[in-house]
N, CA, C and O atoms as a GROMACS GRO file, in nm:
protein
  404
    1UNK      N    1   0.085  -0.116   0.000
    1UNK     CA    2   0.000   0.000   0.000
    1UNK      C    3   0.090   0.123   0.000
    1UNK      O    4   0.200   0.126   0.055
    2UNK      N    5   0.042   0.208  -0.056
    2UNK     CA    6   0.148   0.336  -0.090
    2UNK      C    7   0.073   0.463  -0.099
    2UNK      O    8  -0.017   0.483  -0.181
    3UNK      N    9   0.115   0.550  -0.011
    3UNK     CA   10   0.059   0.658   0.039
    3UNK      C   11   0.024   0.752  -0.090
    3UNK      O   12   0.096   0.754  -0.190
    4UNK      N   13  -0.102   0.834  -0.074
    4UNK     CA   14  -0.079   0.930  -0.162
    4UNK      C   15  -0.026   1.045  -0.166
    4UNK      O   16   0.020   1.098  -0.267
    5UNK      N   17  -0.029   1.115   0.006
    5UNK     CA   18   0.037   1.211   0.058
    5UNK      C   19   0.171   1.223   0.066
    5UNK      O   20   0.248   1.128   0.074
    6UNK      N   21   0.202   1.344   0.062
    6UNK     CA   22   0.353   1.368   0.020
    6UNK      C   23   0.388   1.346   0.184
    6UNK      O   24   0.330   1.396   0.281
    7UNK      N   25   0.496   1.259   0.181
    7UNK     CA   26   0.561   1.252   0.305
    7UNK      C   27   0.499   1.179   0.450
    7UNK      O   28   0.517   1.204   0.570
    8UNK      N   29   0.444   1.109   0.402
    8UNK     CA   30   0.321   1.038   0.474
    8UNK      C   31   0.366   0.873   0.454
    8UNK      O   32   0.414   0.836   0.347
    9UNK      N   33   0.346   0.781   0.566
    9UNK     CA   34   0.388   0.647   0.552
    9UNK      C   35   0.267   0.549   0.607
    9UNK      O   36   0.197   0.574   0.705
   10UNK      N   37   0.262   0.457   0.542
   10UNK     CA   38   0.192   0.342   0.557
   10UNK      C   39   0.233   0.264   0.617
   10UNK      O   40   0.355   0.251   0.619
   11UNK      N   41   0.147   0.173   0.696
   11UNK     CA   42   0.229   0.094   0.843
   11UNK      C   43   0.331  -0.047   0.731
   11UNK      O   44   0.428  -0.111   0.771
   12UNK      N   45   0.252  -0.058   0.567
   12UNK     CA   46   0.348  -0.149   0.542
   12UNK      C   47   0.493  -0.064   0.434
   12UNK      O   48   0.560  -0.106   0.339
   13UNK      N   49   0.492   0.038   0.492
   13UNK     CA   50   0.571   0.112   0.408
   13UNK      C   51   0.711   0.125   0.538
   13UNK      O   52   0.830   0.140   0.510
   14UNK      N   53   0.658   0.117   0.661
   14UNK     CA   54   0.789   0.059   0.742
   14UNK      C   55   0.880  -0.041   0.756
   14UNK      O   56   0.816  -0.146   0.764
   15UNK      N   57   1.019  -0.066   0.764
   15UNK     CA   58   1.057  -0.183   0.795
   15UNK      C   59   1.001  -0.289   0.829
   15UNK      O   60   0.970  -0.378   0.749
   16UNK      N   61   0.981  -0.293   0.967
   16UNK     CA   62   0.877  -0.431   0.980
   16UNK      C   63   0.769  -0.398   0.970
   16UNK      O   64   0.712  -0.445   1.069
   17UNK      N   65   0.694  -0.339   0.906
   17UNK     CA   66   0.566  -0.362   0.780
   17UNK      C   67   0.595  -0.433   0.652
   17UNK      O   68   0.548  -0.539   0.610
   18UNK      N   69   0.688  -0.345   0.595
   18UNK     CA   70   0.772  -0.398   0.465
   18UNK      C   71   0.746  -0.575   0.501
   18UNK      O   72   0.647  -0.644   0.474
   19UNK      N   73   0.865  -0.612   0.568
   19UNK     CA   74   0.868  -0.770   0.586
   19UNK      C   75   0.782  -0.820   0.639
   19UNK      O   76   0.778  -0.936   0.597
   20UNK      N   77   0.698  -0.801   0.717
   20UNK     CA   78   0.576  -0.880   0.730
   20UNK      C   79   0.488  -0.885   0.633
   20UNK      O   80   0.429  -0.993   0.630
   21UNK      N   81   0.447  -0.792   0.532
   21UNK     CA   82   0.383  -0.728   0.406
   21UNK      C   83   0.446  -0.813   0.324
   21UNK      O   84   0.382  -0.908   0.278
   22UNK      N   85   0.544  -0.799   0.299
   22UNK     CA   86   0.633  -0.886   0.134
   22UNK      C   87   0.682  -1.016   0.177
   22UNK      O   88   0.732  -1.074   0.080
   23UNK      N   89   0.689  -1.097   0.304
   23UNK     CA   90   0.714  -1.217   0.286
   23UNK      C   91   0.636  -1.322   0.297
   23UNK      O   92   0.569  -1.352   0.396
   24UNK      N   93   0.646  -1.384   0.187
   24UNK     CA   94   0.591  -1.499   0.141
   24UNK      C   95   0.561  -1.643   0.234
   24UNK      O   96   0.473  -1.728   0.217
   25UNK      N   97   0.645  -1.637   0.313
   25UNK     CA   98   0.650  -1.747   0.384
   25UNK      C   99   0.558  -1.723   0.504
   25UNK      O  100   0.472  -1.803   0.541
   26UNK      N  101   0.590  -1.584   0.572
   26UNK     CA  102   0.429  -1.593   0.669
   26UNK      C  103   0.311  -1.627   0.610
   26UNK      O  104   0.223  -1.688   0.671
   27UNK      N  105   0.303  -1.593   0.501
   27UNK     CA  106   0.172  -1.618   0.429
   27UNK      C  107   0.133  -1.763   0.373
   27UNK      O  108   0.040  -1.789   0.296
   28UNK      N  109   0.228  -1.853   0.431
   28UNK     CA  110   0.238  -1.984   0.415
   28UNK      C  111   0.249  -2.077   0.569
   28UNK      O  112   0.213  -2.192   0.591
   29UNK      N  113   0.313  -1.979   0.657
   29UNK     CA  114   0.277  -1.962   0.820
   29UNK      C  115   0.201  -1.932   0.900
   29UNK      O  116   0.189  -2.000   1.002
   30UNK      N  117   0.139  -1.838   0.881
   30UNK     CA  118   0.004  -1.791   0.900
   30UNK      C  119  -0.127  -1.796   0.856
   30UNK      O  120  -0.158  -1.742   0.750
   31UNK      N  121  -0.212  -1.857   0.930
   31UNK     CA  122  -0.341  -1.912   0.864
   31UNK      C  123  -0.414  -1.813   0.917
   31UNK      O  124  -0.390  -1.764   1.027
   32UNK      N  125  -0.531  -1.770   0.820
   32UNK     CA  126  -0.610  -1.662   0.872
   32UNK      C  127  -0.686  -1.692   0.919
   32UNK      O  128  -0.737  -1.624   1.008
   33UNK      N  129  -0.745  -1.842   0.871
   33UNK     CA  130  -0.872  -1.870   0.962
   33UNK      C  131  -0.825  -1.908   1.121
   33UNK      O  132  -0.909  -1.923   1.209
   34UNK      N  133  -0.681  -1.920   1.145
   34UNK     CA  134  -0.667  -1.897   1.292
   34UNK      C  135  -0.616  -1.757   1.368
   34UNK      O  136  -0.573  -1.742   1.482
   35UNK      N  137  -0.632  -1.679   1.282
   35UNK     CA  138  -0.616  -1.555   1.348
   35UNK      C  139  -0.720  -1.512   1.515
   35UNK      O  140  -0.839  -1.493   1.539
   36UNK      N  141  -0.587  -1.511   1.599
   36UNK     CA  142  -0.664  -1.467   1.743
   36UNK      C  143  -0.669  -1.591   1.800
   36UNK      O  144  -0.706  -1.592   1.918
   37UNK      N  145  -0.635  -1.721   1.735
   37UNK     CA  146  -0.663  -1.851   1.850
   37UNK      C  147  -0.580  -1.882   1.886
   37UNK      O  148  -0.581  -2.002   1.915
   38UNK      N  149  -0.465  -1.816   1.910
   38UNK     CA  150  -0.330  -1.803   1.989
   38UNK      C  151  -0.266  -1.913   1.976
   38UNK      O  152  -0.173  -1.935   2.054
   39UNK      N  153  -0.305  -2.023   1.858
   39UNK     CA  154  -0.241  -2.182   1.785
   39UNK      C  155  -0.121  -2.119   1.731
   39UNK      O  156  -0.136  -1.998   1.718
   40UNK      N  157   0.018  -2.172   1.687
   40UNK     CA  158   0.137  -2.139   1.682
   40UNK      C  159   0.116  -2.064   1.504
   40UNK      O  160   0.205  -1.998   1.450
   41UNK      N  161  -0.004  -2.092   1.447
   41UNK     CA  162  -0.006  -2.039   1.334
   41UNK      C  163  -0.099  -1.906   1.341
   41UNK      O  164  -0.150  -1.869   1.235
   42UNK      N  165  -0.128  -1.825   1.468
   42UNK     CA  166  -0.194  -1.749   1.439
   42UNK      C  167  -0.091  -1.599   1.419
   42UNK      O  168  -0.014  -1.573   1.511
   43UNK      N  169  -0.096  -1.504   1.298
   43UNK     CA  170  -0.059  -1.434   1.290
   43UNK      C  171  -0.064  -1.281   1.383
   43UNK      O  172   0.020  -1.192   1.370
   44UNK      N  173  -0.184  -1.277   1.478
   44UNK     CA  174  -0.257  -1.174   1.537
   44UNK      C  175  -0.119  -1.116   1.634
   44UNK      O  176  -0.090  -0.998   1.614
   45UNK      N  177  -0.077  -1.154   1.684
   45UNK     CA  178  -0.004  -1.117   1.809
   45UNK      C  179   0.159  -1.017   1.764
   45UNK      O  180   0.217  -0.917   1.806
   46UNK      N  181   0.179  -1.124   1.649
   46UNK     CA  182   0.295  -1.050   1.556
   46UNK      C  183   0.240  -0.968   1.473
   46UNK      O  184   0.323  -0.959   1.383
   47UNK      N  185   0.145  -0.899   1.446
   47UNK     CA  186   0.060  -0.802   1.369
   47UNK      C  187   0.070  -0.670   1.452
   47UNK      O  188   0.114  -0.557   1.430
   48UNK      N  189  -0.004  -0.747   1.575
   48UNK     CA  190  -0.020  -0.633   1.671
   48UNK      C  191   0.102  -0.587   1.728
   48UNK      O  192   0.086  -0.467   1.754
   49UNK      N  193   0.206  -0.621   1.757
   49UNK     CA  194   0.362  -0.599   1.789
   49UNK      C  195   0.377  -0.498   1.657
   49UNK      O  196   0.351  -0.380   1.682
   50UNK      N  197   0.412  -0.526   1.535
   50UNK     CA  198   0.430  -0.413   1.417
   50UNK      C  199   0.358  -0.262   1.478
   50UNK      O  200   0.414  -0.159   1.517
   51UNK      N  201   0.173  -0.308   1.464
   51UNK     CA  202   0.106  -0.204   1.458
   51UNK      C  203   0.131  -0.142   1.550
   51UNK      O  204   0.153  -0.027   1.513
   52UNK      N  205   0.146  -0.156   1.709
   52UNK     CA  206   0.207  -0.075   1.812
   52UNK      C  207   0.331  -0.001   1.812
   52UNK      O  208   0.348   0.100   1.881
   53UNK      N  209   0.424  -0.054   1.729
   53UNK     CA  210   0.538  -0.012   1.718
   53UNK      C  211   0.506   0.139   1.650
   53UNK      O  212   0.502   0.257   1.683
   54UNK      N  213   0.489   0.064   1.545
   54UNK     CA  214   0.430   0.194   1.426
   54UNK      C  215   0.380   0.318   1.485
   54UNK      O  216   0.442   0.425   1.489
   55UNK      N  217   0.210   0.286   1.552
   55UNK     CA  218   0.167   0.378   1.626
   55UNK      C  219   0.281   0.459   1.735
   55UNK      O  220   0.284   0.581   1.750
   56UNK      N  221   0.338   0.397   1.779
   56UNK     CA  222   0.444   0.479   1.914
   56UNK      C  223   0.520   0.574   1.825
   56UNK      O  224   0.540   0.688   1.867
   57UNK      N  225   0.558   0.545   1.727
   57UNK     CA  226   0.670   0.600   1.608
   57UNK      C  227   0.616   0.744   1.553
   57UNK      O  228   0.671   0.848   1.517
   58UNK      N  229   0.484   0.699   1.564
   58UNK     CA  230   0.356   0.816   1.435
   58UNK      C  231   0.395   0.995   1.525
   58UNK      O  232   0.425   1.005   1.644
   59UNK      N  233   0.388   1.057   1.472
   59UNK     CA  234   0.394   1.197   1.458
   59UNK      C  235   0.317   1.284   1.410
   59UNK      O  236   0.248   1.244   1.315
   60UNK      N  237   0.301   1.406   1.446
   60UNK     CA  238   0.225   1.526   1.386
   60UNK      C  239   0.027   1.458   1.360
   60UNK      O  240  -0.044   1.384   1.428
   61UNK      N  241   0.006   1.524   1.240
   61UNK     CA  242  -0.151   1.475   1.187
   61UNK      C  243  -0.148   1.358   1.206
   61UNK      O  244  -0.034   1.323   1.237
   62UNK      N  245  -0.243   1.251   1.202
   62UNK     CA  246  -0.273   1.123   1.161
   62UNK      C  247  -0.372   1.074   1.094
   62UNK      O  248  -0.476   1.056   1.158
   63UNK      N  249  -0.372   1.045   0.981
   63UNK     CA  250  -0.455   1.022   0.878
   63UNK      C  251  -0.510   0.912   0.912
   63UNK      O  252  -0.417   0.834   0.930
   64UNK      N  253  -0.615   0.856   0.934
   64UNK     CA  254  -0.606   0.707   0.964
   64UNK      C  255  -0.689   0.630   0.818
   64UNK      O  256  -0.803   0.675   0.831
   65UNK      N  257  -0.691   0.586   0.756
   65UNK     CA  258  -0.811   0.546   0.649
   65UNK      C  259  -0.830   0.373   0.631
   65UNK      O  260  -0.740   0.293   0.605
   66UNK      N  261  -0.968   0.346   0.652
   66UNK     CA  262  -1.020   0.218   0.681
   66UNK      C  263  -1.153   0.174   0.642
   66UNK      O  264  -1.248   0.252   0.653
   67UNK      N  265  -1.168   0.050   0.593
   67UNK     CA  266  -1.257   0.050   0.534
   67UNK      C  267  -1.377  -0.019   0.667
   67UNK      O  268  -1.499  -0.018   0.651
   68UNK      N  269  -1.313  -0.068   0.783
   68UNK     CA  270  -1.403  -0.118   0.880
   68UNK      C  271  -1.274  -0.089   1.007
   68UNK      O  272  -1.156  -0.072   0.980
   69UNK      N  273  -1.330  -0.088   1.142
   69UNK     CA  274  -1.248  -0.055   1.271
   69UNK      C  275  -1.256  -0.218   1.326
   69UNK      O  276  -1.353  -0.277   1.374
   70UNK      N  277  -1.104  -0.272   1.299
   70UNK     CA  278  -1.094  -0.418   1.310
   70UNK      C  279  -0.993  -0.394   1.506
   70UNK      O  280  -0.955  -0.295   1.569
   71UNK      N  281  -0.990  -0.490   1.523
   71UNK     CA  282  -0.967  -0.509   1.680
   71UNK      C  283  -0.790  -0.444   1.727
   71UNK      O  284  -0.751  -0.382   1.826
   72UNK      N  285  -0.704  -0.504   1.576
   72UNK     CA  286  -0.599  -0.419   1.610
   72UNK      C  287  -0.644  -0.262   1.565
   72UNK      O  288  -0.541  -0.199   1.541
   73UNK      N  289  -0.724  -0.208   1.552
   73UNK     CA  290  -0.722  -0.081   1.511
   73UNK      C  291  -0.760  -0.067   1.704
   73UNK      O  292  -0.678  -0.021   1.784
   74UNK      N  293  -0.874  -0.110   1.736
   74UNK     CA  294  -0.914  -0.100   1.803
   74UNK      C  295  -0.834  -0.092   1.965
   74UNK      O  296  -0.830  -0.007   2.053
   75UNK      N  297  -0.795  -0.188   1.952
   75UNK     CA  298  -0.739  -0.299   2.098
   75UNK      C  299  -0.585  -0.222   2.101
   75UNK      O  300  -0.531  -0.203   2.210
   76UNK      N  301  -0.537  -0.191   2.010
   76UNK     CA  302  -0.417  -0.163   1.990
   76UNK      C  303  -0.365   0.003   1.920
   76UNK      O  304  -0.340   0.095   1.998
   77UNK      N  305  -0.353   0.022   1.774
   77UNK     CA  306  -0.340   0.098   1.725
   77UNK      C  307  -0.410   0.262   1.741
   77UNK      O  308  -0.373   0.367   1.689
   78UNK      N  309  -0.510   0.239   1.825
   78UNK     CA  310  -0.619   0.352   1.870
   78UNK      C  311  -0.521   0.382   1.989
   78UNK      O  312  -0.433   0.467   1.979
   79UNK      N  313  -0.541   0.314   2.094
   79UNK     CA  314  -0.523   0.358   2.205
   79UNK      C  315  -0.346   0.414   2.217
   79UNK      O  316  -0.302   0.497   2.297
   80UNK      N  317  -0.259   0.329   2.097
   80UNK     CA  318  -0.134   0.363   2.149
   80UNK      C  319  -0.100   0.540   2.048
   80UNK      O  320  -0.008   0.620   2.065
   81UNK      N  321  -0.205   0.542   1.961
   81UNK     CA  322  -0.219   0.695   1.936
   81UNK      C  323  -0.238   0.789   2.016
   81UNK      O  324  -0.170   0.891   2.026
   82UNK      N  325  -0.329   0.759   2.074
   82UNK     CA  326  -0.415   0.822   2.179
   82UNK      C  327  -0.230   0.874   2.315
   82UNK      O  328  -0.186   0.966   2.383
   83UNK      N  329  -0.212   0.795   2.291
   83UNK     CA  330  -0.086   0.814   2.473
   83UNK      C  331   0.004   0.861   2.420
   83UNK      O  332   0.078   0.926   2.494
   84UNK      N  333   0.041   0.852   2.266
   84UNK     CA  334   0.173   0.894   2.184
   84UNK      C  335   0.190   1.054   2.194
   84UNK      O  336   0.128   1.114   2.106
   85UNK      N  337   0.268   1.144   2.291
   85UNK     CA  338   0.261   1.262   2.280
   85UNK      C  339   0.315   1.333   2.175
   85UNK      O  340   0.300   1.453   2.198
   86UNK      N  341   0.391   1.306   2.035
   86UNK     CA  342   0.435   1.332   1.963
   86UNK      C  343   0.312   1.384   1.829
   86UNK      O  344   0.332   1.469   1.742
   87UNK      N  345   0.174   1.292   1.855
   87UNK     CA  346   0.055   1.281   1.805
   87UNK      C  347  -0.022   1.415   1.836
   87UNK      O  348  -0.072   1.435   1.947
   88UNK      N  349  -0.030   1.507   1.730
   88UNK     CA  350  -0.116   1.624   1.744
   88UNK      C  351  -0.239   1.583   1.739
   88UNK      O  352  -0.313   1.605   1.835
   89UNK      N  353  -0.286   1.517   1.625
   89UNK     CA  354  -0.425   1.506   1.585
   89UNK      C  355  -0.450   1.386   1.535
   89UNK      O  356  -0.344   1.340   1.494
   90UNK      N  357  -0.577   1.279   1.509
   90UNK     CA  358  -0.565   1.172   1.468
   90UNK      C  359  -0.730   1.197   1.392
   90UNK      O  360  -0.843   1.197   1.441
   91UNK      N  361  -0.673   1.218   1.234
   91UNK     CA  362  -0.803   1.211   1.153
   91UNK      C  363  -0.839   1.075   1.098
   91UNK      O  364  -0.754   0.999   1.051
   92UNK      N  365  -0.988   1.041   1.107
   92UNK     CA  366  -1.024   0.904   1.050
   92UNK      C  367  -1.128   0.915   0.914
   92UNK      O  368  -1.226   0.988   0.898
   93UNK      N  369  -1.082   0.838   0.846
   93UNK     CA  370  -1.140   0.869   0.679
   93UNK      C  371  -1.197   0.680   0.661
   93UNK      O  372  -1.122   0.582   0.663
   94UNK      N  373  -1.318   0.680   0.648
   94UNK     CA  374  -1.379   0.567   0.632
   94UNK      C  375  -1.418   0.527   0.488
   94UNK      O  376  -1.504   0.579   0.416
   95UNK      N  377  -1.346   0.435   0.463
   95UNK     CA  378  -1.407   0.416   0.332
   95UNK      C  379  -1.457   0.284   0.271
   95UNK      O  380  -1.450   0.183   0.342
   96UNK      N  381  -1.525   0.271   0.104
   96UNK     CA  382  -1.577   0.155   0.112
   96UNK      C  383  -1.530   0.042   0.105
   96UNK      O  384  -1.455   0.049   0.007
   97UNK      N  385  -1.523  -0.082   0.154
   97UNK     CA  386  -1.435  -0.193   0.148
   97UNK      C  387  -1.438  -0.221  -0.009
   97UNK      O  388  -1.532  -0.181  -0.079
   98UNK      N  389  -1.306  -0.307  -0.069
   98UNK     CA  390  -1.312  -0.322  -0.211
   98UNK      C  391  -1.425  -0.417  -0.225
   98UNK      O  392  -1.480  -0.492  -0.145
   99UNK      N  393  -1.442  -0.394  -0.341
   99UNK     CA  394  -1.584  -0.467  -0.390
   99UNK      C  395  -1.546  -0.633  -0.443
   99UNK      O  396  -1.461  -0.645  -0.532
  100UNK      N  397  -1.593  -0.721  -0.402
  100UNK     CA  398  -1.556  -0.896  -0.405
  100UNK      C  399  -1.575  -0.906  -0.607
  100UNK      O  400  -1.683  -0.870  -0.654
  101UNK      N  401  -1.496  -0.940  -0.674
  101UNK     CA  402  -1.534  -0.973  -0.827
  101UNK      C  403  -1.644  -1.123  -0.860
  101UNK      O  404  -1.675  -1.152  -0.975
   0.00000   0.00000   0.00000
């Protein structure tokens, strides 16, 4: 995913976004239908480690844009905005999920 804003970063436009984003082998490690059942294949916990990171990192505005408010947005990525004093403002832009072909 790649920002449109000038100077603006996407959580997989970070290092460990990047590699969790582009490698192939989690995606052969990680089963989605066990996401959250804390089974050695669930991806949730190493998701949420990135997304916190990220959030602690974030600065100035915050754009947030989503097509639904999923649990790491929620459980995680919200609240560690929220405490981040570096965080002026945190705007949320909702949009429509892609459409299934």
């Amino acid at each position: 995913m790649q920002s449109s804003i000038p100077g603006a970063t996407t959580l997989e436009m970070t290092p460990g976004g990047s590699i969790f984003n582009g490698w192939d082998y989690l995606d052969e490690f990680f089963v989605y239908e066990d996401w959250g059942s804390g089974k050695s294949t669930d991806g949730k916990r190493l998701w949420m480690a990135i997304s916190e990171d990220y959030a602690e990192r974030a600065s100035g505005d915050i754009n947030v844009v989503q097509a639904y408010e999923g649990a790491i947005w929620k459980d995680v990525e919200a609240p560690a905005l929220k405490k981040n004093p570096a965080v002026k403002k945190i705007n949320r832009h909702k949009v429509d999920p892609p459409k299934k072909a």
